[in-house]
C-alpha positions as CSV (number, residue, x, y, z in Angstrom):
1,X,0.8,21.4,-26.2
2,X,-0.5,22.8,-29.6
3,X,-3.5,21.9,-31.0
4,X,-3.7,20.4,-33.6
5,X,-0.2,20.1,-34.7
6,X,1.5,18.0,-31.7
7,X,-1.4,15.6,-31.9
8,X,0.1,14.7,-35.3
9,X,2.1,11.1,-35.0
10,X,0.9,11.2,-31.1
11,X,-0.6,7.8,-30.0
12,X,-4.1,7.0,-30.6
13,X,-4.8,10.4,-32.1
14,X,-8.0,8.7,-34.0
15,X,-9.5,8.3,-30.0
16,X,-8.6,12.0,-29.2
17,X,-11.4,14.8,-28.7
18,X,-11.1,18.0,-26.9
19,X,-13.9,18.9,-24.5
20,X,-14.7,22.5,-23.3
21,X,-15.4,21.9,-19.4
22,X,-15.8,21.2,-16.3
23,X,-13.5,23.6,-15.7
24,X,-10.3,23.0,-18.4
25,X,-10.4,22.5,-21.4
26,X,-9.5,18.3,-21.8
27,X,-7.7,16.4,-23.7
28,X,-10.0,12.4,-23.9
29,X,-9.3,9.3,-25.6
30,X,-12.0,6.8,-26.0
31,X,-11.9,3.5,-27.8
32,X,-14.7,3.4,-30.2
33,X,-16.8,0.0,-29.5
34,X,-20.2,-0.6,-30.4
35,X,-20.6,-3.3,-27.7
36,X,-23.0,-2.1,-25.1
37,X,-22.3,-4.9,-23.0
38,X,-18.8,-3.7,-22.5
39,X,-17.5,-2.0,-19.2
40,X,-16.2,1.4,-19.2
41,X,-12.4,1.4,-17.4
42,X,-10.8,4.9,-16.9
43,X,-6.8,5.5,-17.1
44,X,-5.3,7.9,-14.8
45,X,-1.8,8.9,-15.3
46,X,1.0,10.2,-13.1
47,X,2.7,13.5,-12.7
48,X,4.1,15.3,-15.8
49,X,2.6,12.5,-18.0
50,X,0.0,12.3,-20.4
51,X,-2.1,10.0,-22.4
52,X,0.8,8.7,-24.5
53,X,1.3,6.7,-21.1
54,X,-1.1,4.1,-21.7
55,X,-0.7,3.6,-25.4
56,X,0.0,0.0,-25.0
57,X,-2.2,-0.8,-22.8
58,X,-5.0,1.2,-24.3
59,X,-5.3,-0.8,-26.9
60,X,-4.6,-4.3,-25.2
61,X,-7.3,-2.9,-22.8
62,X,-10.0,-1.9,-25.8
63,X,-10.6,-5.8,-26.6
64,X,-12.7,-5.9,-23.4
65,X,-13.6,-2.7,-22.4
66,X,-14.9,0.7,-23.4
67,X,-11.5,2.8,-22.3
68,X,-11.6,5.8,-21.5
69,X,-8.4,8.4,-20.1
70,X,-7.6,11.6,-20.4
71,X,-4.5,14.4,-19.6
72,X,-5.1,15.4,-16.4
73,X,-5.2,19.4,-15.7
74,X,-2.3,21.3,-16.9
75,X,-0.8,18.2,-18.4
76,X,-0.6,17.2,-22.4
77,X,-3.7,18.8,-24.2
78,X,-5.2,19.8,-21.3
79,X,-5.8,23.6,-21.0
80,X,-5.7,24.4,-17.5
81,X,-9.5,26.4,-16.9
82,X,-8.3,27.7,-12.9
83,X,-4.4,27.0,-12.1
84,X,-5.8,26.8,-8.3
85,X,-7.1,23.3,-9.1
86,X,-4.3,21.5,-9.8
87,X,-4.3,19.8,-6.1
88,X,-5.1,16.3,-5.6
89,X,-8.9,17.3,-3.8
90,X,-9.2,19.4,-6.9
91,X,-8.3,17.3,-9.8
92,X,-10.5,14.5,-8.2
93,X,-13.7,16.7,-8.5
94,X,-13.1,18.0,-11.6
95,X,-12.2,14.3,-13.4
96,X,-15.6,13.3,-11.1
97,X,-17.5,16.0,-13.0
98,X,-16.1,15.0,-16.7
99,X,-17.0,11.7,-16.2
100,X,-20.4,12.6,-15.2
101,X,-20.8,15.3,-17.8
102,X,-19.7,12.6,-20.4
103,X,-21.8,9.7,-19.2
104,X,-18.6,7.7,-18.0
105,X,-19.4,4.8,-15.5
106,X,-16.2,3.0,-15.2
107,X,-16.1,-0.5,-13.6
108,X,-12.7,0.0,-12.5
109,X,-10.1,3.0,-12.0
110,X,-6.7,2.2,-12.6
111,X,-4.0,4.9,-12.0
112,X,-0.5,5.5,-12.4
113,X,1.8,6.5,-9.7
114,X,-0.3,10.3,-8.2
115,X,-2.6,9.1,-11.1
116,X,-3.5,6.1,-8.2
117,X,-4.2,8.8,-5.8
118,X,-6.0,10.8,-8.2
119,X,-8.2,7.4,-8.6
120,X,-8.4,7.2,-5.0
121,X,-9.8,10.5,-3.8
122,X,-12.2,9.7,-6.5
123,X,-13.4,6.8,-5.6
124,X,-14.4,8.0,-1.8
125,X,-16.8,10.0,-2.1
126,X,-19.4,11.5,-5.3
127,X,-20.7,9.3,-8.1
128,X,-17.4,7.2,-7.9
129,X,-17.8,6.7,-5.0
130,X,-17.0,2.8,-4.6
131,X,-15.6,2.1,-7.8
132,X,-12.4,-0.3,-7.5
133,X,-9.3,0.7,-7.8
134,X,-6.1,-0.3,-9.3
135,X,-3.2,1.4,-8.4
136,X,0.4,0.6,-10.6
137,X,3.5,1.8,-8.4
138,X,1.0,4.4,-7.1
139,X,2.2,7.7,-5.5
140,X,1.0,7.0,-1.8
141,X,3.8,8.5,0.6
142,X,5.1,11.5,1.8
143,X,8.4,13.2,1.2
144,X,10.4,12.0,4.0
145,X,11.8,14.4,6.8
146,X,13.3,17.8,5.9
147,X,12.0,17.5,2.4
148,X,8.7,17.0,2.9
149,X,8.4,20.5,3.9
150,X,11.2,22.1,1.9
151,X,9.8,20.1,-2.0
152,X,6.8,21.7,-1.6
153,X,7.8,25.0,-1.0
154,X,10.5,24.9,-4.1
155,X,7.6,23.9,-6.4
156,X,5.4,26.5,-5.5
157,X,8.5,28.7,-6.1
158,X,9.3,28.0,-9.1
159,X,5.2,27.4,-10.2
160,X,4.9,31.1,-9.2
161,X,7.8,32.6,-11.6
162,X,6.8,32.9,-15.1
163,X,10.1,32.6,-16.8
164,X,10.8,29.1,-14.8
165,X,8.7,26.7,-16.9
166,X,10.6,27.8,-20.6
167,X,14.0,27.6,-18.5
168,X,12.6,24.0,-17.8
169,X,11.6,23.0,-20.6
170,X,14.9,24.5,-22.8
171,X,17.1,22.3,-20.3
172,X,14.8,19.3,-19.6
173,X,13.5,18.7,-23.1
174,X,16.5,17.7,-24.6
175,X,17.3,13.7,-25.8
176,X,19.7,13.4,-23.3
177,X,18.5,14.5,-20.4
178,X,14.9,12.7,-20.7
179,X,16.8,9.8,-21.0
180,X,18.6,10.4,-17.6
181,X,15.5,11.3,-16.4
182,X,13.7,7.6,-17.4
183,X,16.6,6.1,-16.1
184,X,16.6,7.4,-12.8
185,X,12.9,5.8,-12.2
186,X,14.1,2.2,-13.0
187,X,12.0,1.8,-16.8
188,X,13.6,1.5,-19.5
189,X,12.2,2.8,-22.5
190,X,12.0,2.3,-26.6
191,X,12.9,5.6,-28.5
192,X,9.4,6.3,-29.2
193,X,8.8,6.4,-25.3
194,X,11.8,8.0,-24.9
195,X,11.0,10.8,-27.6
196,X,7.3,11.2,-26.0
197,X,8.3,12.4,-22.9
198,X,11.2,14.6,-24.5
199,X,8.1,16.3,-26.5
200,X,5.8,16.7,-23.5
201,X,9.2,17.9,-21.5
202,X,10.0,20.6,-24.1
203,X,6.7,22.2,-23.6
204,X,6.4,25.2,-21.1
205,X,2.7,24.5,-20.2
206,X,3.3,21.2,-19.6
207,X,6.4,21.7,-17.2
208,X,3.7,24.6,-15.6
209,X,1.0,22.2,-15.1
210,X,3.2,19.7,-13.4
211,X,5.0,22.5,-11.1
212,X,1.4,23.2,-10.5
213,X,0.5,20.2,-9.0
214,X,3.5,19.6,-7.3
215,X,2.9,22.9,-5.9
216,X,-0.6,22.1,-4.9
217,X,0.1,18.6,-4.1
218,X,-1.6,17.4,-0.4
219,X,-1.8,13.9,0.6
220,X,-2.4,13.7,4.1
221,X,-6.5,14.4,3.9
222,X,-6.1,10.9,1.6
223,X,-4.0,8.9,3.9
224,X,-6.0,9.7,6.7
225,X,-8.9,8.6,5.7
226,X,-7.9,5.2,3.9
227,X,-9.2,3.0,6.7
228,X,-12.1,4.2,6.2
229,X,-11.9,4.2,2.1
230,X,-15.4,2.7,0.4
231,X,-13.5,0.7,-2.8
232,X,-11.4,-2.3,-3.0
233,X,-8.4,-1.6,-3.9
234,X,-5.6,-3.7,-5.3
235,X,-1.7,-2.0,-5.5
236,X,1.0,-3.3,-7.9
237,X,4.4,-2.5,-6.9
238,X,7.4,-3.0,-8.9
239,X,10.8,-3.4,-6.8
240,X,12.8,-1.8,-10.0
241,X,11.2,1.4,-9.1
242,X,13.5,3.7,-7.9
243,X,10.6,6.6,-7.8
244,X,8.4,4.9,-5.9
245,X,9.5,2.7,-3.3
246,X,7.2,-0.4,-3.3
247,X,7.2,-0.3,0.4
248,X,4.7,2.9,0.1
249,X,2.2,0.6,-1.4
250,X,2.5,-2.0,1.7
251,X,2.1,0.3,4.0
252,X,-0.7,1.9,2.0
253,X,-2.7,-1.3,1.2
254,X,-2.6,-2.2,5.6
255,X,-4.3,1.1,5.7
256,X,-7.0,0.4,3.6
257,X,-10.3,-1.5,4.6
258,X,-10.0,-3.7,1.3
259,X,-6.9,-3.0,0.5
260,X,-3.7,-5.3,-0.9
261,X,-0.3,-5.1,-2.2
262,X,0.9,-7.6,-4.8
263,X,4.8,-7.0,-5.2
264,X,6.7,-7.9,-8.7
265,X,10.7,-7.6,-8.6
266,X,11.0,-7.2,-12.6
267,X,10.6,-3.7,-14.2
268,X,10.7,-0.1,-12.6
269,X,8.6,2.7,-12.0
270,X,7.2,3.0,-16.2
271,X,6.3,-0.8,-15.9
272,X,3.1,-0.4,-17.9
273,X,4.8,1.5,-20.5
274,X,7.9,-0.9,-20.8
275,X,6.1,-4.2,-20.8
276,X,2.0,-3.9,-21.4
277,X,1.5,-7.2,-21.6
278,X,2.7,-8.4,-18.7
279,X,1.4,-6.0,-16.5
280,X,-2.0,-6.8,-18.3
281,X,-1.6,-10.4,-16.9
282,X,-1.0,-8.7,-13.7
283,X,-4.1,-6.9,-13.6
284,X,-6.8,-8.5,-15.9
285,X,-8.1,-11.0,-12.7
286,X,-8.8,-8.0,-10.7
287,X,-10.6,-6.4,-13.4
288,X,-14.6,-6.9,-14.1
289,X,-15.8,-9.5,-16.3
């Protein structure tokens, strides 16, 4: 994504600053409040989204708290600094070492499908250590059978071709097709959602960075150690999603030490995008005061 001229018209440009390391070169938002009494929450997204994700609840969240989120490596404005750190282990450290170069403290994590198991590895071990997580329809499963072995050997395929991410982009970033893709998850989405994701889509570094992480993606050192997981952690699961079965976050929240699952049958996979305020009601309790 260009810089400056795709920021124009994108959500909650006013909160956006670019930071030279660790690592890549980010892409933050961070709602301006002069209350020092306010606690700092951090937004994780999922894979092959961006900021834009959270517009709603950004601002919903920014009455509260101090919010901070940012485009994950690869992703949006985010210049990848090392394409070898766009697995999970990786991305964890690195969003670790922004928040500490930055003076971040959140309260509470809250990620977005992978974004939740970005959150997680966080939040095990480092200066996050601890911190509570909320996880919304969070990617916590592996591929099952055959394709568990075969996905991850296609991404890092096509992650290793140069010409693949334009031929991406050119085919996946058009109206159409973005809106078969939303569809497929279970959201449904308003043309400005719609039209987000067919920018981010059309972009070749932004189809590299998520082939990247696919690519690089490895989540049994995470599920192996979630009995064992410091944080309490509390996983929403919408039974519209058809990404994300809301089974994966049962099974995940029995793993966990302090661990639960709270199922909701309305909305799919892009619930936070398609209706902020309810999932706000959803999530405020667990939230600090």
């Amino acid at each position: 994504m260009h810089w400056p001229r795709d920021l124009e018209g994108w959500p909650h440009r006013e909160a956006s600053t670019r930071i030279a390391g660790p690592v890549h070169r980010w892409h933050v938002q961070a709602s301006c409040s002069p209350d020092t009494e306010k606690r700092d929450i951090l937004l994780l997204h999922g894979a092959g989204a961006s900021t834009h994700s959270w517009r709603h609840l950004f601002t919903l969240l920014s009455d509260r708290f101090r919010v901070k989120t940012l485009d994950l490596p690869g992703h949006g404005f985010t210049t990848l600094g090392a394409r070898h750190r766009s697995g999970l282990t990786a991305m964890a450290e690195d969003v670790t070492s922004l928040c500490t170069a930055q003076e971040w403290r959140p309260a509470t994590i809250i990620g977005h499908s992978a974004g939740a198991a970005v959150a997680l590895e966080a939040a095990r071990r480092g200066p996050l250590r601890g911190v509570p997580v909320i996880g919304l329809n969070a990617a916590l499963g592996a591929f099952p059978g055959l394709a568990g072995v075969l996905f991850p050997m296609l991404a890092q395929v096509l992650a290793a071709a140069p010409l693949v991410p334009r031929l991406v982009a050119r085919q996946v970033g058009q109206a159409r097709q973005i809106a078969r893709l939303i569809e497929s998850t279970g959201s449904t989405l308003d043309p400005e959602g719609l039209e987000l994701y067919r920018h981010l889509a059309a972009d070749p570094d932004h189809v590299s960075g998520t082939l990247q992480m696919m690519a690089q993606w490895d989540l049994d050192p995470l599920l192996e150690s979630l009995g064992e997981h410091p944080s309490d952690v509390t996983l929403f699961a919408t039974e519209g999603d058809r990404s994300v079965p809301a089974i994966t976050s049962v099974e995940a929240a029995k793993r966990l030490r302090q661990g639960q699952a709270i199922l909701h049958p309305e909305l799919g996979h892009l619930a936070h995008e398609e209706d902020a305020e309810r999932v706000l009601g959803w999530i405020l309790p667990y939230l600090p005061d």
